[in-house]
TIMAR-129637 format. One line per 4 residues: for each residue x, y, z of N, C-alpha, C. Coordinates in steps of 0.2 Angstrom, whole numbers, plus 5000, padded with zeros to 4 digits. Layout:
TIMAR-129637
X/Y/Z/X/Y/Z/X/Y/Z  ...
***
This chain:
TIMAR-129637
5685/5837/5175/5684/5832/5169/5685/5836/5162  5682/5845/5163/5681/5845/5155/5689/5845/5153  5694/5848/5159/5702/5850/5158/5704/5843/5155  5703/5839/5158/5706/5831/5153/5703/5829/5147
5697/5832/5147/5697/5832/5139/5698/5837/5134  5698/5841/5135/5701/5846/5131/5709/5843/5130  5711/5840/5134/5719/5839/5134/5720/5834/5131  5716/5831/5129/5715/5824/5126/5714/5825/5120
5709/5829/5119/5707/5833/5112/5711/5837/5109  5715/5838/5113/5723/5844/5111/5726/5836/5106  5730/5830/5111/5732/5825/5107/5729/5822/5103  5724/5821/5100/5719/5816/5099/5721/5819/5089
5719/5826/5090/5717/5830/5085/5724/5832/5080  5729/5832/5087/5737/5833/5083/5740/5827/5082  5737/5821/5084/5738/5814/5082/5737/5814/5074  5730/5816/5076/5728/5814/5068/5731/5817/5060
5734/5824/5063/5738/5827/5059/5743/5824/5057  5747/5823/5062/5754/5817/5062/5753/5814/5055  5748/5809/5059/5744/5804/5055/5743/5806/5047  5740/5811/5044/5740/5813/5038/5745/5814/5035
5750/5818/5039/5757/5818/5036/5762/5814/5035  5760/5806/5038/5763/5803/5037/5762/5798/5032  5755/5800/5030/5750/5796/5025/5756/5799/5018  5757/5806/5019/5758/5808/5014/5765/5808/5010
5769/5804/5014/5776/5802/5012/5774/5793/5014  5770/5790/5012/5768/5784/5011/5771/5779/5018  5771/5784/5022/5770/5778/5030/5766/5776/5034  5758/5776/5031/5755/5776/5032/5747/5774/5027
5749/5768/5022/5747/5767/5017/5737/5765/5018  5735/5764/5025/5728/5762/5026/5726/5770/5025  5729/5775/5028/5726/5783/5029/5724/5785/5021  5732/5783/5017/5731/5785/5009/5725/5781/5007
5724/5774/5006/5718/5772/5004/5711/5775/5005  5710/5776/5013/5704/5778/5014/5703/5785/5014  5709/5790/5012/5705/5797/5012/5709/5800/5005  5713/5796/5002/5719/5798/4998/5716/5800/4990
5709/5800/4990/5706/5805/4983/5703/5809/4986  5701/5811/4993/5699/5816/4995/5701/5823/4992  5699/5828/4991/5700/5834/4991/5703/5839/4995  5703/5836/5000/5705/5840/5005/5712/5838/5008
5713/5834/5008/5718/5827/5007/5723/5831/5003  5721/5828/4997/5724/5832/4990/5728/5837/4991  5723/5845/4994/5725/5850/4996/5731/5850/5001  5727/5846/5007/5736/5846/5011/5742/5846/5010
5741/5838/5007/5749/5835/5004/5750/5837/4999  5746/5840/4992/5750/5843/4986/5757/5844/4987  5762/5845/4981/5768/5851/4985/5765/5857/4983  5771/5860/4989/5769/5866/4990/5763/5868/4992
5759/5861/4996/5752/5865/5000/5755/5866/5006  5750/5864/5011/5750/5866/5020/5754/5862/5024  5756/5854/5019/5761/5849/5024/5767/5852/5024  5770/5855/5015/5777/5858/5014/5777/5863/5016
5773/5868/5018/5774/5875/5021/5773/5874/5029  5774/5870/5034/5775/5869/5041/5779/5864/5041  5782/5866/5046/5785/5856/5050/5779/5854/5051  5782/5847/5052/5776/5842/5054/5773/5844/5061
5778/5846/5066/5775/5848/5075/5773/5857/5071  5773/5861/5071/5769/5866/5068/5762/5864/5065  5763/5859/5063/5755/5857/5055/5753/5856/5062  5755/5850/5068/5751/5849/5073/5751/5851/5079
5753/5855/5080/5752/5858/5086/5747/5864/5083  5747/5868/5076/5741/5871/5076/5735/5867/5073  5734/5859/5072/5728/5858/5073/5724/5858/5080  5730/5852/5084/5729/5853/5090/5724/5860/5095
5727/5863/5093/5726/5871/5095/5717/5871/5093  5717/5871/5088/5711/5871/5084/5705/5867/5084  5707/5861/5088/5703/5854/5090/5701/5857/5099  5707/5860/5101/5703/5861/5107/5702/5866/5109
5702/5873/5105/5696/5877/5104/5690/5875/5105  5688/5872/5098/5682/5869/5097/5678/5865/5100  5683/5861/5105/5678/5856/5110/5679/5860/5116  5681/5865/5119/5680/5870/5123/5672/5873/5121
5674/5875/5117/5663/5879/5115/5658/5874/5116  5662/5867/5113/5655/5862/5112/5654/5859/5120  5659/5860/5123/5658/5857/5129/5653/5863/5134  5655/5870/5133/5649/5876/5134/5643/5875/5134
5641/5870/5128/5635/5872/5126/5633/5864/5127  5636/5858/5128/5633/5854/5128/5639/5848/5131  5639/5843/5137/5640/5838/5141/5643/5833/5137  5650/5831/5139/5653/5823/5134/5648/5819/5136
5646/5815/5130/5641/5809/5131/5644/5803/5134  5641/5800/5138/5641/5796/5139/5637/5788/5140  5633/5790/5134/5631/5783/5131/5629/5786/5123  5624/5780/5119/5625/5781/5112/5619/5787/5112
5614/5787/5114/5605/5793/5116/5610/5800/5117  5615/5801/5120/5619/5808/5121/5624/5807/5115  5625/5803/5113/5633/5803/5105/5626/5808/5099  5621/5807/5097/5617/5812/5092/5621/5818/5093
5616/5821/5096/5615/5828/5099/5622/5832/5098  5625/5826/5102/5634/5830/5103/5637/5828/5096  5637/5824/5094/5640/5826/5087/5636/5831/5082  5631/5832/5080/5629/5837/5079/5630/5844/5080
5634/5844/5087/5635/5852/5089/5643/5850/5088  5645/5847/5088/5651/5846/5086/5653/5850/5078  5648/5847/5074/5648/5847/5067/5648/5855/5066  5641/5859/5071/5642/5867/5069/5650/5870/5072
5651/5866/5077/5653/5871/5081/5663/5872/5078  5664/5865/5074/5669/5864/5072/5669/5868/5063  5663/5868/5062/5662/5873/5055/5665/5880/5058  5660/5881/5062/5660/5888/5063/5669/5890/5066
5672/5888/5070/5678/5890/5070/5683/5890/5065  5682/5885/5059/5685/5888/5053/5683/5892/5051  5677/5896/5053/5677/5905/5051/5685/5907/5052  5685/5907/5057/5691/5913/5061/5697/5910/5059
5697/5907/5056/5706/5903/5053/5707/5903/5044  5701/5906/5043/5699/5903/5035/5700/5912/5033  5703/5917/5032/5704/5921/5027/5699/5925/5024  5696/5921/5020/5691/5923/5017/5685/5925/5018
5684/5923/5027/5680/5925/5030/5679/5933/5033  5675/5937/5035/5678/5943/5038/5679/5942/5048  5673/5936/5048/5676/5934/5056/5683/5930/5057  5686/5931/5052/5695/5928/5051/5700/5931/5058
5703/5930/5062/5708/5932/5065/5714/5932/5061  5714/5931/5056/5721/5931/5053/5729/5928/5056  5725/5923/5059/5732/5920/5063/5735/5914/5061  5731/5912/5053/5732/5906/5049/5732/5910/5044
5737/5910/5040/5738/5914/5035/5738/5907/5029  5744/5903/5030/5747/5898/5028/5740/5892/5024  5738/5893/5031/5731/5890/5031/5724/5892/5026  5727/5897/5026/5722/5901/5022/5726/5901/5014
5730/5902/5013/5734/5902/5006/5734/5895/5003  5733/5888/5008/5733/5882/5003/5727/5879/5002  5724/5877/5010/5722/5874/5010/5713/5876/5012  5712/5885/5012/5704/5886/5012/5704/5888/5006
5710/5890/5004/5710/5893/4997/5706/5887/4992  5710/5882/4993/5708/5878/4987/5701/5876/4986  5699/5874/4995/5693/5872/4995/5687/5875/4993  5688/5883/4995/5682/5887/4997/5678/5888/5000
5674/5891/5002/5670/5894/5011/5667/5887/5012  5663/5887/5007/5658/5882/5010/5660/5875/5011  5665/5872/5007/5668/5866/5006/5673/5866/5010  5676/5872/5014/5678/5871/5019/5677/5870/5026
5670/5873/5026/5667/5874/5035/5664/5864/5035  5662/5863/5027/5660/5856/5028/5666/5850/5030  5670/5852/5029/5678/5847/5031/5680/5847/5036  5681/5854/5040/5680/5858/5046/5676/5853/5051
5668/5854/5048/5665/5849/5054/5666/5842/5054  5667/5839/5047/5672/5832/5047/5673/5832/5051  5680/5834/5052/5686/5834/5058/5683/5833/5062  5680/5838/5065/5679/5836/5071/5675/5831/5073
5669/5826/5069/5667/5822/5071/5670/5817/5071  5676/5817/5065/5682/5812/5070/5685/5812/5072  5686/5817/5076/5688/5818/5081/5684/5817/5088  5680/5817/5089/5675/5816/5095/5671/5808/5093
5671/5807/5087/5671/5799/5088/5675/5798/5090  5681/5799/5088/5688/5793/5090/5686/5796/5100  5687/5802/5103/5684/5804/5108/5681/5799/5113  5674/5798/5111/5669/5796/5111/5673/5786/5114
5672/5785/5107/5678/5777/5109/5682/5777/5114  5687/5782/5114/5694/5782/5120/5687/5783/5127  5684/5786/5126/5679/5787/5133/5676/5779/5136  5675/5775/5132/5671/5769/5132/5677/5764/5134
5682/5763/5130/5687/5759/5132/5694/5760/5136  5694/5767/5136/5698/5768/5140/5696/5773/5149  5691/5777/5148/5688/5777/5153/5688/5784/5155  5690/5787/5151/5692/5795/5151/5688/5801/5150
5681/5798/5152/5677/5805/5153/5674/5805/5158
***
C-alpha cells in the first residue's frame, strides 16, 4: 500500500508543478488568480527564475522526486489517514516533515546536499530559510490534501 502511494505522490506533486507552469504562460488562468501574488509563485515564474532555468519535465520530475521523499518519512512516522480524526495529526507531520526536507535542497542550509543548485540560486534565494521551509510545508499539505481526497473518491489508500 505504502508503494502506491508514494507513486501517487511521485504524480500528484509533479502534476502540480506542470500545473504551475502552465499557470505561468497563462494556460491556466484559475491557478494565476488563486496563487498569482504569491511570493513564491513570483519567484518561480519570474524570468529568469526556476520555471526558465529547467524544462518543464525537469521542473517536475524534480518536484516529484521531492514529494516522494517527503511522504516516504511521513509515512515512517506516521499511517495515511483514513478518515477526518487521523487527516489532523497527518497533516501536521506532513507540515514538519515537508519543511524539513527543503533543508537538504535549500543551499543555504548546511544540511544541504547540494543536488538543487538551480533551486537554490532562484527560488530559496529569493525566499529565504525561513519563508522557505514555510512554502515547503505548504506544498506538502497540498499535496496530501489533494492525497487525502483521491483516497476518499478514488479509493487508493
Amino acid at each position: 500500500m505504502a508503494c502506491k502511494l508514494l507513486v501517487i505522490t511521485f504524480f500528484v506533486t509533479a502534476l502540480f508543478d506542470l500545473l504551475l507552469q502552465l499557470a505561468k504562460y497563462g494556460k491556466m488562468p484559475i491557478i494565476e488568480y488563486i496563487v498569482g501574488k504569491s511570493d513564491w509563485y513570483l519567484s518561480l515564474t519570474k524570468d529568469g527564475g526556476y520555471f526558465d532555468r529547467h524544462t518543464p519535465l525537469a521542473a517536475a520530475l524534480l518536484a516529484g522526486l521531492a514529494g516522494f521523499a517527503a511522504q516516504a518519512i511521513i509515512l515512517k512516522i506516521l499511517a495515511f489517514p483514513n478518515n477526518l480524526q487521523e487527516l489532523f495529526p497527518f497533516i501536521v507531520v506532513t507540515f514538519v516533515v515537508s519543511a524539513l526536507v527543503g533543508l537538504l535542497m535549500n543551499d543555504a542550509w548546511p544540511t544541504s546536499t547540494r543536488l538543487f543548485p538551480i533551486l537554490s540560486d532562484t527560488y530559496y534565494k529569493d525566499l529565504g530559510k525561513i519563508r522557505s521551509m514555510v512554502t515547503d510545508g505548504y506544498s506538502g499539505i497540498v499535496v496530501n490534501g489533494t492525497m487525502f481526497l483521491l483516497s476518499k473518491f478514488l479509493k487508493i489508500s
